[in-house]
C-alpha beads as a LAMMPS data file, in Angstrom:
LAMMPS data file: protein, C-alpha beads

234 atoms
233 bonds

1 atom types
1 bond types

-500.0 500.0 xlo xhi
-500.0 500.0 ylo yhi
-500.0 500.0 zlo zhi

Masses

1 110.0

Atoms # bond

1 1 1 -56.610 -251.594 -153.289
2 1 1 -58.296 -254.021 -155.682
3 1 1 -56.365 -257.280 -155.640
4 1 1 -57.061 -259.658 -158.660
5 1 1 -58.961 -262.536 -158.889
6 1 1 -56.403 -265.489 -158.773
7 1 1 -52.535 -264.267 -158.439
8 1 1 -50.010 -266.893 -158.620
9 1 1 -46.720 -267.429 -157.910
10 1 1 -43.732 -269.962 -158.961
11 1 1 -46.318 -272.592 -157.877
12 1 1 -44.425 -276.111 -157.908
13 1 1 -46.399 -279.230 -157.237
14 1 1 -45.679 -282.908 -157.265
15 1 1 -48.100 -285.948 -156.902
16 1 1 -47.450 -289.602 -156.095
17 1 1 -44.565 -290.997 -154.366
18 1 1 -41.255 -292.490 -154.502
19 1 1 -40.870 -293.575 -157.760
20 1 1 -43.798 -292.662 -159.081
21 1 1 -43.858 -288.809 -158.165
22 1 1 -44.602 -286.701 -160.917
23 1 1 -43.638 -282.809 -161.255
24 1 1 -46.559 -281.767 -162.898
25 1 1 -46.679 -277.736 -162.117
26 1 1 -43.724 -276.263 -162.598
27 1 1 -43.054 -272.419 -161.775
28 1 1 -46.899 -271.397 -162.819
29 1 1 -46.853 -267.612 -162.861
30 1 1 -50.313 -265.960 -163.727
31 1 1 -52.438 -263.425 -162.352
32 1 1 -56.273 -263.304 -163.442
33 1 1 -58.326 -260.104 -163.010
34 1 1 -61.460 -260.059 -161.403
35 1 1 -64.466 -260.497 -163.766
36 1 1 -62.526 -262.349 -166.833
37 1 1 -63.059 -265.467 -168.844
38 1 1 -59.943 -267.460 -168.729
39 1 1 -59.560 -271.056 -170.548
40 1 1 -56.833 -273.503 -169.570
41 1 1 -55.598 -275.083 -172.665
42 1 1 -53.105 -277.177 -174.133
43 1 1 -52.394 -280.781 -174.705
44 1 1 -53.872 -284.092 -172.395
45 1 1 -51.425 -284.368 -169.252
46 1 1 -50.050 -280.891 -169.727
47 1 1 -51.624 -280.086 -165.980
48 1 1 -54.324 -277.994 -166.647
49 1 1 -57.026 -279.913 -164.534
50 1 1 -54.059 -279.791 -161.746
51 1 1 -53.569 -276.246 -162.423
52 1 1 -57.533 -275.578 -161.754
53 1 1 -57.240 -277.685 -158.626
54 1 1 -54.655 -275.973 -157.137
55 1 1 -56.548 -272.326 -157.817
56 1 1 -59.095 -273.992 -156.335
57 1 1 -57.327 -274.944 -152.903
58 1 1 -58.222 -278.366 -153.511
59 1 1 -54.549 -279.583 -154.198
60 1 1 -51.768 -277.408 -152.053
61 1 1 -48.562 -276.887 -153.741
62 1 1 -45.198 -278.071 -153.051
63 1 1 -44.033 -274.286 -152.994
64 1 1 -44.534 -270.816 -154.005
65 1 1 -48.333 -268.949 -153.308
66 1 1 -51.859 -268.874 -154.662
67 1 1 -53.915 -265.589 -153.621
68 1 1 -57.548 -265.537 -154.187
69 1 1 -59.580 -262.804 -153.754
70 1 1 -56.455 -260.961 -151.964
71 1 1 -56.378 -263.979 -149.573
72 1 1 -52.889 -266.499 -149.581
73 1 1 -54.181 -269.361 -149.476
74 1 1 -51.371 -271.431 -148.035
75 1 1 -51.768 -269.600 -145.142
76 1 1 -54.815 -270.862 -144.362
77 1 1 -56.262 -273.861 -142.484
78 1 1 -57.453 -276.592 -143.999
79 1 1 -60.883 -276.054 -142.132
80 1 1 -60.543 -272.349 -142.988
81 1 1 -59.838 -273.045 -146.487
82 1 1 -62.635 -275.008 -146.594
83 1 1 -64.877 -272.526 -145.661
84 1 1 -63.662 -269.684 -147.745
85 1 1 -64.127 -272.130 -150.898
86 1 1 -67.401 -273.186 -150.383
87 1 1 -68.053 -268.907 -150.159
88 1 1 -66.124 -267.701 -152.752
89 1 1 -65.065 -270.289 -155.197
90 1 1 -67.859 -272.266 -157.114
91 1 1 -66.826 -275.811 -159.064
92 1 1 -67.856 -277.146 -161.947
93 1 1 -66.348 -281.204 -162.699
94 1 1 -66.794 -283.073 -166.030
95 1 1 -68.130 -286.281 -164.253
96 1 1 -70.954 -284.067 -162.145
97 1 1 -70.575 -285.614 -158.573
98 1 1 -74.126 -285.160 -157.772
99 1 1 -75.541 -287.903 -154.745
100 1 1 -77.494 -290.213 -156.067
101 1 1 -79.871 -290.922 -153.372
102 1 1 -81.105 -287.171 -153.171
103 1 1 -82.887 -284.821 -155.004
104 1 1 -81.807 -282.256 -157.266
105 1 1 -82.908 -279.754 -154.934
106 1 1 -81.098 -281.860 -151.720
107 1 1 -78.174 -281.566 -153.930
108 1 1 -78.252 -277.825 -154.006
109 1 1 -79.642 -276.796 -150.794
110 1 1 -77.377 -279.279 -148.739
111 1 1 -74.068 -277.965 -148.847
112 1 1 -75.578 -274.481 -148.301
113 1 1 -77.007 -276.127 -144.664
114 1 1 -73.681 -277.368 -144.538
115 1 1 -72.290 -273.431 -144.773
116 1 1 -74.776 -272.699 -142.410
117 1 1 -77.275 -271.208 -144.779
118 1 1 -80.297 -270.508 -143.025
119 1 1 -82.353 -270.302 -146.349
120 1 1 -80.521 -272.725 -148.129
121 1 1 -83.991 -274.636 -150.079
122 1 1 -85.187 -271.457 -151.179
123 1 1 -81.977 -270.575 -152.324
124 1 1 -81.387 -274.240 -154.083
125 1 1 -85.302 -273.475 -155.589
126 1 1 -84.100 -269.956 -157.027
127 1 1 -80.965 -271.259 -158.956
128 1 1 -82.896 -274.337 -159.965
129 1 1 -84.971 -271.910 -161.758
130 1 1 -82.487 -269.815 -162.988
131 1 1 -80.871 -273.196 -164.783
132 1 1 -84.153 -273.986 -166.285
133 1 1 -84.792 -276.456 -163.651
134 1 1 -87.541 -275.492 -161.730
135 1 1 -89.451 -278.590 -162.491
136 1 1 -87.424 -280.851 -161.851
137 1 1 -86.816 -279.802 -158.241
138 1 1 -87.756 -283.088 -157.153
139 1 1 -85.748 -285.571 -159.483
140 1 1 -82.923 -287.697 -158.549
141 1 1 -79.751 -287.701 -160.472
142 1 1 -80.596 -291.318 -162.293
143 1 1 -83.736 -289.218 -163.960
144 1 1 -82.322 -286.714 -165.001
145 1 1 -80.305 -286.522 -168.424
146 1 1 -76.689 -285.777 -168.445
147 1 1 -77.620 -282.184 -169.342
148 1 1 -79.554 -281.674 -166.754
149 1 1 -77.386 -282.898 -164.273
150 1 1 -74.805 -280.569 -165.477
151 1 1 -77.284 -277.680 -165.015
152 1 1 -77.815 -278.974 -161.013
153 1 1 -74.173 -278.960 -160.634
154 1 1 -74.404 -275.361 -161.687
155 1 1 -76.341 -274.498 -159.921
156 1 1 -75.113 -275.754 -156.824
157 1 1 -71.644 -274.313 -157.691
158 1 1 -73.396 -270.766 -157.783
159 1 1 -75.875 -271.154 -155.036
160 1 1 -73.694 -269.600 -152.733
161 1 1 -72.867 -266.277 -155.212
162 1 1 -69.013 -267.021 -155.487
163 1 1 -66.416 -264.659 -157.275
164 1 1 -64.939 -267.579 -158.743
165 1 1 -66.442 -270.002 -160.633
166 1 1 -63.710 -272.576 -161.908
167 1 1 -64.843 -275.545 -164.044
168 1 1 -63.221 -278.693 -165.643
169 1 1 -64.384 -279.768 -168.849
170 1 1 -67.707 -278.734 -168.007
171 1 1 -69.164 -280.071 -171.400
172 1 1 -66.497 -283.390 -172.173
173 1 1 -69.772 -285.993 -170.817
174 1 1 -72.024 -284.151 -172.668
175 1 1 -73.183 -284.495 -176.486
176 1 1 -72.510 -281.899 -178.915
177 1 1 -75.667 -279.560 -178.875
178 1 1 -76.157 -280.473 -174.639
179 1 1 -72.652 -279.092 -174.237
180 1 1 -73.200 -275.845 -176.294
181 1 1 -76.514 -274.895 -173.953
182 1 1 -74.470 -275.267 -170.650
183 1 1 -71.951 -273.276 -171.879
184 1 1 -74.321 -270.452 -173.003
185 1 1 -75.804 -270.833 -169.584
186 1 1 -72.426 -270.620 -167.901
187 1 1 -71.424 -267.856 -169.690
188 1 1 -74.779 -265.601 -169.634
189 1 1 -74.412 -266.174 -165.635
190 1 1 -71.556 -265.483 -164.980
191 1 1 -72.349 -261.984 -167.179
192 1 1 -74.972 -261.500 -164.871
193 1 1 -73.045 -262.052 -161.652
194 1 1 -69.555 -260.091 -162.316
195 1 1 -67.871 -263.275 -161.365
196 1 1 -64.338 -264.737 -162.527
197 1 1 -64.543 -267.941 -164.484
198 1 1 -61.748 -270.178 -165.310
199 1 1 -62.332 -273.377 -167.175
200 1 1 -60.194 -276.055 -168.776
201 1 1 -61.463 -277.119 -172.229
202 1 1 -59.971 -279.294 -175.282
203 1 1 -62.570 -277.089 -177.379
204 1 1 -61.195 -274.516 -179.543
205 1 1 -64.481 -273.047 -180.090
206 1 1 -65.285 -272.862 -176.054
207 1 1 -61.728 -271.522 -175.445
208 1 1 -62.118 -268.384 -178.340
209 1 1 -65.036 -267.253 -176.035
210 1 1 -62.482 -266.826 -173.236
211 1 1 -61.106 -263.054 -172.442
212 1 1 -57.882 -264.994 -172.965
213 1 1 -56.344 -268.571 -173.018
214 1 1 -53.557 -269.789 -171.036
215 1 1 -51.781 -272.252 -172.683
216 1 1 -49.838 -275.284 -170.567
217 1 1 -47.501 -277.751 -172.083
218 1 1 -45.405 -280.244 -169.489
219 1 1 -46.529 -278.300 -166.344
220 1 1 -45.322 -274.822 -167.991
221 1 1 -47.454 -272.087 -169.199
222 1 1 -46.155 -272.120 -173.256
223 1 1 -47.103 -268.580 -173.450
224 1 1 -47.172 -265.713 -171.190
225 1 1 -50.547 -264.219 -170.875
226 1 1 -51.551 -261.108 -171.357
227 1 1 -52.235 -258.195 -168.490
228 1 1 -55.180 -258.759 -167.085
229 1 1 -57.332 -256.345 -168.461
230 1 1 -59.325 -253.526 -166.149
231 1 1 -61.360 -255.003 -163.391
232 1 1 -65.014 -255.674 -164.606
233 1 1 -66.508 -255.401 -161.213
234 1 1 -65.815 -254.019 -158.046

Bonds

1 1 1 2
2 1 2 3
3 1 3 4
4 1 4 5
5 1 5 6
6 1 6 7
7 1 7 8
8 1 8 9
9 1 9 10
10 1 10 11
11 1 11 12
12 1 12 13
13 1 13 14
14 1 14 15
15 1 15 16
16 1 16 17
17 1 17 18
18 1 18 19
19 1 19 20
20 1 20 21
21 1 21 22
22 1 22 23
23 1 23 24
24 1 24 25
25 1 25 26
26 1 26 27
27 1 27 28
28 1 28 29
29 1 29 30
30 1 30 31
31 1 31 32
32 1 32 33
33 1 33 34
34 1 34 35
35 1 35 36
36 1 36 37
37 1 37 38
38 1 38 39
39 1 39 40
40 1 40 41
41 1 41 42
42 1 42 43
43 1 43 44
44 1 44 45
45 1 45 46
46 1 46 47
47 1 47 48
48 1 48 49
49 1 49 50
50 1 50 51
51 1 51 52
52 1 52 53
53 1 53 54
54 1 54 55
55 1 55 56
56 1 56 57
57 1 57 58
58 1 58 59
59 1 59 60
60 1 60 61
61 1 61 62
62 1 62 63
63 1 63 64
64 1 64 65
65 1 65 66
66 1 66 67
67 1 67 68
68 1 68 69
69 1 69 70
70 1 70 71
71 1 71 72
72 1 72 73
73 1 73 74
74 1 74 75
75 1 75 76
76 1 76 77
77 1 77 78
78 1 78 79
79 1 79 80
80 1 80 81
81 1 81 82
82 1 82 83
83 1 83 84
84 1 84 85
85 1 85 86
86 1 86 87
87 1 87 88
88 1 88 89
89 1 89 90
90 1 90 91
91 1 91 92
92 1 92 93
93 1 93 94
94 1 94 95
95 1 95 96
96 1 96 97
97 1 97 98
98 1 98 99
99 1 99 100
100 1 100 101
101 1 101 102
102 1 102 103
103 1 103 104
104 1 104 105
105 1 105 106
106 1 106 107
107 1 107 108
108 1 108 109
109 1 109 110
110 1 110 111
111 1 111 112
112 1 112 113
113 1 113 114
114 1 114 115
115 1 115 116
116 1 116 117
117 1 117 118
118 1 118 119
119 1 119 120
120 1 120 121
121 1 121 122
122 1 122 123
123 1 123 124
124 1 124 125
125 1 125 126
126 1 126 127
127 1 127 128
128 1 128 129
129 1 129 130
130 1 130 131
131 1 131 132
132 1 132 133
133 1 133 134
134 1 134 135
135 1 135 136
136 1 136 137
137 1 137 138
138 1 138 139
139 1 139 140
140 1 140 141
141 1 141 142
142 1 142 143
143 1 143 144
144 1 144 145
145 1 145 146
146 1 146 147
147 1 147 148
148 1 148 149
149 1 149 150
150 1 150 151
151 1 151 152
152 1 152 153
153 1 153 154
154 1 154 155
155 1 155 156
156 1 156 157
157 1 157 158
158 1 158 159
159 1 159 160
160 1 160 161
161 1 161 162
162 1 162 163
163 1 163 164
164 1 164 165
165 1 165 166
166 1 166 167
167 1 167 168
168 1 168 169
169 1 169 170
170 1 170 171
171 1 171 172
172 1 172 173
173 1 173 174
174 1 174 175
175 1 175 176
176 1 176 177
177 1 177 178
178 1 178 179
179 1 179 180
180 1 180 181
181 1 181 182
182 1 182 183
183 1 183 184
184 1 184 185
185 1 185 186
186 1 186 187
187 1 187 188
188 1 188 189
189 1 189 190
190 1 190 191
191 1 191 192
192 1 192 193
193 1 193 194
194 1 194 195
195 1 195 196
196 1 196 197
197 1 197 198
198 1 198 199
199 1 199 200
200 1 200 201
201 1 201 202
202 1 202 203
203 1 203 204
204 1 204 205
205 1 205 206
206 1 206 207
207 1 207 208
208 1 208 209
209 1 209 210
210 1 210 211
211 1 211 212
212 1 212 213
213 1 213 214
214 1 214 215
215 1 215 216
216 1 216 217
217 1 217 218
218 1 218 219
219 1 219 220
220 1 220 221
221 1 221 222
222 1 222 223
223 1 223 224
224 1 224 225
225 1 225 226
226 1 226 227
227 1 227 228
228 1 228 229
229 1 229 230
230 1 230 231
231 1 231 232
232 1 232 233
233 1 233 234
């Protein structure tokens, strides 16, 4: 049986404490087929970057269940969670979290010797070049422009082939006609790999090239979303 992509369920979640704990998810419903384009929309504070967190399995809900790829992942570890993201779930942030003091190919290939990767550089070299960054191998994150160090963060979010890629305003640091090349690049990849991508955008234009939008206002989803449509890989 083919499960979908993302399946979620009543998912509540709360942040801060005492008098300062927020609800910000509030009964999220939504299943996402494998192989779609979804964007997270809707208004600033409405809990979409939460939302893509929590899909993620980088922020655990208060209750109900998140299955990716079939797998609950409340069940799960936190080392074992940790290990199934960095296999099947690639992230994209807005601010691009690269290290500073190594190279755009250290920034790559390391977490892939983290996962135990036993050809992690010339895997790191290979999705450098499929960015466009094959010459640049050897540039730190203060030489490169913002552009390009959105296209390393790419491609260390797909170095290690994930089903998922989820990504957070992947274009909000970047200038108008930077933005629009990283999202052509994110798109023809992930047509190219069969993989899921979910992304939260304040773009209009970026969200009509979704499969579908789901829309979030004050921790809800405002409108239900459409079936996921047939599965566009296996």
């Amino acid at each position: 049986m083919s499960h979908p992509a993302i399946e979620m369920n009543q998912v509540e979640l709360s942040l801060g404490s005492g008098a300062a704990r927020v609800h910000i998810l509030k009964g999220i419903t939504a299943s996402i087929g494998r192989g779609e384009a979804i964007g997270l929309v809707g208004p600033s504070g409405s809990g979409k970057s939460t939302l893509l967190m929590t899909m993620a399995g980088l922020e655990r809900p208060d209750s109900g269940r998140i299955a990716v790829e079939g797998q609950d992942l409340g069940a799960m570890s936190e080392d074992d969670l940790a290990r199934f993201r960095g296999r099947r779930i690639g992230i994209v942030f807005q601010s691009f979290h690269l290290i500073p003091t190594m190279t755009a190919l250290e920034n790559v290939a390391v977490p892939l010797e983290l996962a135990g990767a036993a050809d992690a550089f010339a895997l790191a070299r290979a999705e450098l070049s499929a960015v466009g960054l094959g010459e640049r191998l050897s540039h730190y994150p203060a030489q490169l422009s913002g552009g390009e160090q959105q296209r390393v963060a790419l491609a260390r979010a797909l170095a290690p082939n994930p089903a998922i890629l989820v990504a957070d305003e992947p274009t909000g640091n970047l200038d108008e006609s930077t933005g629009a090349s990283i999202v052509d690049l994110m798109f023809a990849l992930k047509r190219e790999r069969g993989s899921t991508l979910v992304l939260v955008t304040h773009d209009p234009t970026l969200a009509a090239r979704c499969d579908r939008t789901i829309r979030l206002r004050s921790g809800r989803i405002e409108e239900a979303p459409a079936a996921p449509r047939a599965a566009a890989v296996a």
